[in-house]
C-alpha positions as a printed Julia matrix, in Angstrom:
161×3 Matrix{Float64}:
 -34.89  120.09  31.46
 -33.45  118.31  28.44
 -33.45  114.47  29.59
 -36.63  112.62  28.28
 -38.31  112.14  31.35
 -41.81  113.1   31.62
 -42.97  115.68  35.22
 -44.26  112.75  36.43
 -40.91  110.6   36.41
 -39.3   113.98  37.91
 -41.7   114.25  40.52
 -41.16  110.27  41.44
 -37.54  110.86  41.76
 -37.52  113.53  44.21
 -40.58  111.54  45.96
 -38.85  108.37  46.28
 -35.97  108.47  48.43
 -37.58  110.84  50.72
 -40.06  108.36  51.55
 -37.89  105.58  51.97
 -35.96  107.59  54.25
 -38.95  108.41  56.33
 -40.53  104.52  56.73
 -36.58  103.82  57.76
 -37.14  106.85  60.46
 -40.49  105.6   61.2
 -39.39  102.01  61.36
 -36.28  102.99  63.68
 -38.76  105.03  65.75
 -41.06  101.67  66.61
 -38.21   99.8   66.98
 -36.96  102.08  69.85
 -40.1   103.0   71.22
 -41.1    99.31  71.42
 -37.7    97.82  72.89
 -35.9    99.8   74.2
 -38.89  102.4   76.04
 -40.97   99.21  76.56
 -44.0   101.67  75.06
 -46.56   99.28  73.69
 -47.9    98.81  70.43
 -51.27   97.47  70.79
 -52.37   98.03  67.38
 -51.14   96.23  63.97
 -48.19   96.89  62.42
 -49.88   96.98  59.24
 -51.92   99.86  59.79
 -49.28  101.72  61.31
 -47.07  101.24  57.77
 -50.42  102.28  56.32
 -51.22  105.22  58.27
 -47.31  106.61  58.69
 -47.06  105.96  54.94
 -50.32  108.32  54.38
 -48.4   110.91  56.88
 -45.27  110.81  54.79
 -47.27  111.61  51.14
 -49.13  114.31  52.83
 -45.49  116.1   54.36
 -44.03  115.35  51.38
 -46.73  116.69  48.83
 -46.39  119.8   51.32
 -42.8   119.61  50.96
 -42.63  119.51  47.08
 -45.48  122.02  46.85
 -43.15  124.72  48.74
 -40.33  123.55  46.69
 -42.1   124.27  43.35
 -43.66  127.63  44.86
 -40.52  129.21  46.23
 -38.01  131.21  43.99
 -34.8   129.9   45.47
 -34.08  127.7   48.51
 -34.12  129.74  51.21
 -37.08  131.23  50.81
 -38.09  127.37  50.42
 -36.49  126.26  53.51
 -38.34  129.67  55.58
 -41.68  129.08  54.47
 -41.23  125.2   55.37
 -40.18  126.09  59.06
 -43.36  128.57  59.54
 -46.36  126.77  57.61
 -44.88  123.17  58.35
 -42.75  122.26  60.95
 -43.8   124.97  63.72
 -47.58  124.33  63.32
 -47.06  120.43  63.74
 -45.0   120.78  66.8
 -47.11  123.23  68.44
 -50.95  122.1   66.89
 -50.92  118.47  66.43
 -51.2   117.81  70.13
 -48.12  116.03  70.65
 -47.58  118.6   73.03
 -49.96  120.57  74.03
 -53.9   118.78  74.33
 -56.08  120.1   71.68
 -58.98  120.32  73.89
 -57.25  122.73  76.46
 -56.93  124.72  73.68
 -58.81  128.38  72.04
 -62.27  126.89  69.7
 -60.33  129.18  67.39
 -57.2   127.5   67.72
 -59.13  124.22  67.96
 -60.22  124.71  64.44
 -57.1   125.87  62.93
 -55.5   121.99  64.17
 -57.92  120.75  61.47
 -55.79  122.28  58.56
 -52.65  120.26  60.56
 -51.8   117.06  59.21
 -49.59  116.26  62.18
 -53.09  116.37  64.3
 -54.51  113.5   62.74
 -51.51  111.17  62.55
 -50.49  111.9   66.45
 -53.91  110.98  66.74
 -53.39  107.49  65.01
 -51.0   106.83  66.82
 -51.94  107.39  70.27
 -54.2   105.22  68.99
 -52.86  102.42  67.68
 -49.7   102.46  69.94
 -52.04  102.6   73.8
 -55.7   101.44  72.46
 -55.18   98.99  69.27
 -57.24   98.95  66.16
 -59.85  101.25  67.29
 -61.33  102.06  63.36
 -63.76  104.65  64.64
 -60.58  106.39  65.79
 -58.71  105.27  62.83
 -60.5   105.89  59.66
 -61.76  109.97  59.87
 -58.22  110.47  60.83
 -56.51  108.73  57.89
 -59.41  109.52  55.1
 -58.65  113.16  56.28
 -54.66  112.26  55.49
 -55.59  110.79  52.15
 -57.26  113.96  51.17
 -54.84  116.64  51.9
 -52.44  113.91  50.55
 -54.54  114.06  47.52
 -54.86  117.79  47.61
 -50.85  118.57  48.21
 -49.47  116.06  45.62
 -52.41  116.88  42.64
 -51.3   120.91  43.59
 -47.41  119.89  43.47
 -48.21  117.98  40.16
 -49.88  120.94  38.72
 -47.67  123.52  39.62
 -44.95  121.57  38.55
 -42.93  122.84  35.2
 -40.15  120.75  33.57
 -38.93  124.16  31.99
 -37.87  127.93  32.84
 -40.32  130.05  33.43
């Protein structure tokens, strides 16, 4: 609270190595999905850096929003399991198919952001570059991106409240 770094520089810091360790995650993923489970990637690399680095702002704007909102860390680390982690294993369709699913439930996958990048990649890992596919899915990751990191930013305080 005393160094003279500005909330931006704070924010970069505890933005930073969490996304390097998730493109080295992602990486390793590709790597073994590609060699060793002979799944192939029909799409371009590129895009798939792109799109998985557009995943990784929006979980971690999430991440640093619930972080800023919570009072201590377990209450951080609870309300990451329920409105995070549980919702993107059971409503991004990874699992379960999003069309054999409730129109109510259907519509609550929208507020996901696991929906649209399991959709990329089905995508860009069994069709290719399929941009009709491609773009809704990643402008609607750039915008909760958007939305979770300008909320973080806001929210954020460099002193004792």
């Amino acid at each position: 609270m005393v160094t003279p770094v500005s909330v931006r520089e704070v924010m970069a810091g505890k933005l930073i190595p969490y996304y390097i360790l998730g493109m080295g995650g992602m990486a390793l993923s590709v790597v073994m999905s590609v060699w060793l489970f002979q799944v192939p990637l029909k799409g371009s690399l590129w895009l798939l850096f792109i799109c998985s680095s557009l995943f990784l702002f929006t979980a971690l704007g999430m991440g640093l929003l619930i972080s800023v909102v919570a009072k201590n860390q377990f209450v951080a680390g609870q309300a990451a399991i329920i409105v995070t982690f549980l919702p993107a294993f059971i409503l991004s369709g990874f699992i379960f198919d999003i069309s054999s699913m409730p129109a109510v439930v259907q519509g609550i996958t929208h507020l996901i952001a696991a929906r649209y990048f399991v959709s990329i990649l089905q995508t860009l890992f069994l069709a290719g570059n399929i941009w009709p596919v491609i773009l809704p899915n990643a402008a609607a990751l750039l915008v909760m991106s958007v939305i979770f990191l300008g909320l973080s930013r806001k929210k954020t305080r460099k002193r004792l409240e």
